[in-house]
TIMI-2910 file (N, C-alpha, C, CB; in pm, 1 decimal, decimal comma, always signed):
<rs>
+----------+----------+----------+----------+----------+----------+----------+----------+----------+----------+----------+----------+------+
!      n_x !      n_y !      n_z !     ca_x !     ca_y !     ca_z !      c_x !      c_y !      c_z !     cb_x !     cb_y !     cb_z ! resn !
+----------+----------+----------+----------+----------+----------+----------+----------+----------+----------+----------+----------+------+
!    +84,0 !   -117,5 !     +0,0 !     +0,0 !     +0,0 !     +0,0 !    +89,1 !   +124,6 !     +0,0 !    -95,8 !     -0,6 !   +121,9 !  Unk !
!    +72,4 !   +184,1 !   -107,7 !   +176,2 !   +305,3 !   -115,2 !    +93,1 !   +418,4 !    -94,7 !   +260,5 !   +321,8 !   -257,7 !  Unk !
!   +149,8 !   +520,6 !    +30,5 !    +66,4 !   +676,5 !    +27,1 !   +121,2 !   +747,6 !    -19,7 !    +30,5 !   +750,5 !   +134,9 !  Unk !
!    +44,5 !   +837,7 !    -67,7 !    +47,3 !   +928,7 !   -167,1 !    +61,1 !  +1057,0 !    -91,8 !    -73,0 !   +920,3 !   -258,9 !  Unk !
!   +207,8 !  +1152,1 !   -107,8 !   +274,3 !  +1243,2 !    -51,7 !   +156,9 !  +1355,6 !   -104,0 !   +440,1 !  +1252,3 !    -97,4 !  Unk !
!   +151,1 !  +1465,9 !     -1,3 !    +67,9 !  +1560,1 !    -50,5 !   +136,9 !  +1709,8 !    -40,2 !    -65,2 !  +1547,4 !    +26,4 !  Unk !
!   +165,5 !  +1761,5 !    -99,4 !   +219,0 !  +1882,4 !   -158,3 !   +175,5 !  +2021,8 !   -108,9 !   +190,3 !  +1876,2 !   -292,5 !  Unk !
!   +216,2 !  +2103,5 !    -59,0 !   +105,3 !  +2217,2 !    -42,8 !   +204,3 !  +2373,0 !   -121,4 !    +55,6 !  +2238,9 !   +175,1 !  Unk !
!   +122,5 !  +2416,7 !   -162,0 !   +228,1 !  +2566,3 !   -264,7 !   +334,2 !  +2618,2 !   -205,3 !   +148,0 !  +2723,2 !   -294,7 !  Unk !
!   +417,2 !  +2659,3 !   -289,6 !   +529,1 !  +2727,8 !   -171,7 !   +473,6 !  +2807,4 !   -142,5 !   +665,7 !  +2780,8 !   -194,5 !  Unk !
!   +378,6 !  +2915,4 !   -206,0 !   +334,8 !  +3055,1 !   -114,7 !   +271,4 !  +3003,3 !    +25,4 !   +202,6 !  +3160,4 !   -203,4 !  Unk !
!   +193,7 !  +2901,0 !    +13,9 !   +133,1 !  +2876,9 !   +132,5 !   +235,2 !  +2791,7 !   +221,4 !     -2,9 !  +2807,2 !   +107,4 !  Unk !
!   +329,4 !  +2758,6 !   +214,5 !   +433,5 !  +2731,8 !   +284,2 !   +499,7 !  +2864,2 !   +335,5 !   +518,8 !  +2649,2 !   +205,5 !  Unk !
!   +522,9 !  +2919,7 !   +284,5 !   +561,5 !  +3065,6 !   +330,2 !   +469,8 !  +3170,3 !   +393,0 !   +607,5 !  +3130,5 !   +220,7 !  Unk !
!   +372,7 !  +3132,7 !   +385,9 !   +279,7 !  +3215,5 !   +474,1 !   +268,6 !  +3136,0 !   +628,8 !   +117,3 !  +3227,3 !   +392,2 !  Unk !
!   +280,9 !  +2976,3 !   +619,5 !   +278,8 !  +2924,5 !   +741,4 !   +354,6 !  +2925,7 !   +831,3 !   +264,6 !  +2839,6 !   +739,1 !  Unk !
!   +489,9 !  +2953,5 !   +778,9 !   +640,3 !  +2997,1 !   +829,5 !   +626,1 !  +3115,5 !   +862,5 !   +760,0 !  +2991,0 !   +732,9 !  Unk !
!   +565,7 !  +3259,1 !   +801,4 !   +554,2 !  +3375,1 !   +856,3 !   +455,4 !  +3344,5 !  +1020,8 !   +480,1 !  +3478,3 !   +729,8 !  Unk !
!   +336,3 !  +3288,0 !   +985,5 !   +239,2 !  +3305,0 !  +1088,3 !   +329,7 !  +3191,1 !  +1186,8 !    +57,2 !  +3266,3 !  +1037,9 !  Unk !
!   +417,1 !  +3126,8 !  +1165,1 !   +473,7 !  +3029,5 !  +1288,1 !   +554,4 !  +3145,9 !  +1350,5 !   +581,1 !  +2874,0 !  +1240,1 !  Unk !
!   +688,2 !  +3253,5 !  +1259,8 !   +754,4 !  +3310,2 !  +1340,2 !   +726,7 !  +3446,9 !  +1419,4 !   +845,0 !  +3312,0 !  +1281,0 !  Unk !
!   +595,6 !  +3455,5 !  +1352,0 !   +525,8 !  +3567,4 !  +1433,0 !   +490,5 !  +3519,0 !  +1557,5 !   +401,1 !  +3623,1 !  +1369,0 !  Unk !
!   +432,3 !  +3440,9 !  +1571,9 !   +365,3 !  +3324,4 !  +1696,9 !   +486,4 !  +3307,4 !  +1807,5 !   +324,3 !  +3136,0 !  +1619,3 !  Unk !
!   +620,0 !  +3265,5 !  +1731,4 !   +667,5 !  +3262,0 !  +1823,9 !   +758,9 !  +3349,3 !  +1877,4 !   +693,3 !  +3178,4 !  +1821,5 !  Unk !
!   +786,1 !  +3526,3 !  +1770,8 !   +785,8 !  +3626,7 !  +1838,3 !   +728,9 !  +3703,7 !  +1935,3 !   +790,0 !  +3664,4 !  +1790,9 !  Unk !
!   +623,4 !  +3641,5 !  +1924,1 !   +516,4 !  +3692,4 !  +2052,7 !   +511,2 !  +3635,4 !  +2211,8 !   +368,7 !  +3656,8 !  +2002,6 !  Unk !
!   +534,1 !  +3457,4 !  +2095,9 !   +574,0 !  +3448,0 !  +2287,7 !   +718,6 !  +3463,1 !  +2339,4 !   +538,4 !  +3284,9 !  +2357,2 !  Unk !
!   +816,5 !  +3530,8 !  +2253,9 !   +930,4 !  +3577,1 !  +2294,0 !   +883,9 !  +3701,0 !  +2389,3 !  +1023,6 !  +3610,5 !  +2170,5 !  Unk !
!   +823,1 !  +3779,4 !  +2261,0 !   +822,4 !  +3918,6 !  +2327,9 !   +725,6 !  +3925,3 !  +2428,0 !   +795,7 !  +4031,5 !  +2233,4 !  Unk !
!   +650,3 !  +3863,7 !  +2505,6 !   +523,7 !  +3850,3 !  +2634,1 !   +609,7 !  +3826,8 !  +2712,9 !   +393,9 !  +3733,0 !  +2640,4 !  Unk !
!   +738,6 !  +3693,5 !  +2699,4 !   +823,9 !  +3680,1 !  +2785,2 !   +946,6 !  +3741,8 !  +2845,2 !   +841,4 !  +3607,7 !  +2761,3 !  Unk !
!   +991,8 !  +3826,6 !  +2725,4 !  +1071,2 !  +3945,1 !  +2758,8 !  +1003,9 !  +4049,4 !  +2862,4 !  +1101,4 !  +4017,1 !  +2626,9 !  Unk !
!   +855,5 !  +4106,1 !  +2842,9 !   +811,5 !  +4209,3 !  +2885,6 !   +766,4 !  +4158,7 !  +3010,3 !   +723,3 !  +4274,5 !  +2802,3 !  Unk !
!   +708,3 !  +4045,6 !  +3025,0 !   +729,7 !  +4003,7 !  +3180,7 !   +847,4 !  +3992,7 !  +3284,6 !   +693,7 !  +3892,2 !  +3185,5 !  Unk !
!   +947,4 !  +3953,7 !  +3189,1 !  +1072,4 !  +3999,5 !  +3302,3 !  +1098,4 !  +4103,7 !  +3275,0 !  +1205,3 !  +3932,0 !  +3312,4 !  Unk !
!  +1107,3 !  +4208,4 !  +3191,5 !  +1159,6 !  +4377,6 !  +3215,9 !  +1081,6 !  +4399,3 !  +3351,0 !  +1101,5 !  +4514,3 !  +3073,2 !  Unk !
!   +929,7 !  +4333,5 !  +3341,4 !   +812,5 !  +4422,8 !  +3475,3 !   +903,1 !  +4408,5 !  +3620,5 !   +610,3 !  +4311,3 !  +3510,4 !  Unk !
!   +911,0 !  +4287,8 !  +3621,5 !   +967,4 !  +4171,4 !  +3718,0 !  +1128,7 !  +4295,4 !  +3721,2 !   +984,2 !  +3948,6 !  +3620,8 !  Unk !
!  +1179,0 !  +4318,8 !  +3656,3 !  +1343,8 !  +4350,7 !  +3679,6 !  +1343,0 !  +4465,8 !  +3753,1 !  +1439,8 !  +4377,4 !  +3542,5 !  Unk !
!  +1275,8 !  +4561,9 !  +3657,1 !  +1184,4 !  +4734,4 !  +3690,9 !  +1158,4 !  +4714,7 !  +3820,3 !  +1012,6 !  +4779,4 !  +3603,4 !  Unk !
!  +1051,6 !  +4649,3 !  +3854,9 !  +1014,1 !  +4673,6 !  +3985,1 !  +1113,6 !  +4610,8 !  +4118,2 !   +872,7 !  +4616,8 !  +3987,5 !  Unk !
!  +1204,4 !  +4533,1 !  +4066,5 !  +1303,9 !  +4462,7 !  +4141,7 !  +1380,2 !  +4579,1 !  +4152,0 !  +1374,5 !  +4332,4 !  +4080,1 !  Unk !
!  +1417,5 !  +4646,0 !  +4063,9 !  +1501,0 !  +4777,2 !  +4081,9 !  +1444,1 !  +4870,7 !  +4130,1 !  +1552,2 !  +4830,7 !  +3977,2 !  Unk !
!  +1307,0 !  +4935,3 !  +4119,8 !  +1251,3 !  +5039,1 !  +4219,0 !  +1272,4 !  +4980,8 !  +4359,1 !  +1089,8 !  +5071,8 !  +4193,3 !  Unk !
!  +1234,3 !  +4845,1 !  +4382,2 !  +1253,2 !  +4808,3 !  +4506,0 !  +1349,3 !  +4868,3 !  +4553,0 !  +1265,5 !  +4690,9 !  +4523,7 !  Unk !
!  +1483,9 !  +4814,8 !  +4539,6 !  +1604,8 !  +4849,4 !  +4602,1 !  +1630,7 !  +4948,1 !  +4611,1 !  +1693,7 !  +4812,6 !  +4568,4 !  Unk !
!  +1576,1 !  +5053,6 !  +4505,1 !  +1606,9 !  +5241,6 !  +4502,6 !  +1564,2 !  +5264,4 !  +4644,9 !  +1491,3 !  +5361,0 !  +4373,3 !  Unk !
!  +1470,6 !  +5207,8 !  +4699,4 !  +1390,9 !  +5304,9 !  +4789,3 !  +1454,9 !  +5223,6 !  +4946,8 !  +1179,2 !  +5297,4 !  +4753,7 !  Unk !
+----------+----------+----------+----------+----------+----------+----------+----------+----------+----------+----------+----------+------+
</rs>
């Protein structure tokens, strides 16, 4: 029983790769901006 490979366009390969590295710029950047909050306020702490 041989399956039959299925193909999808390069544009739409390239659009799935955009919407993957956006996706996972975001959860870069949510995770960056949660520790700046976290650092910021670790540093007001100590100012005072």
């Amino acid at each position: 029983m041989a399956t039959r490979k299925h193909y999808i366009p390069s544009e739409q390969y390239r659009q799935m790769l955009v919407r993957d590295g956006d996706r996972r710029f975001k959860e870069w950047h949510d995770s960056f901006l949660n520790y700046q909050l976290v650092f910021l306020a670790d540093m007001k702490r100590k100012a005072t």
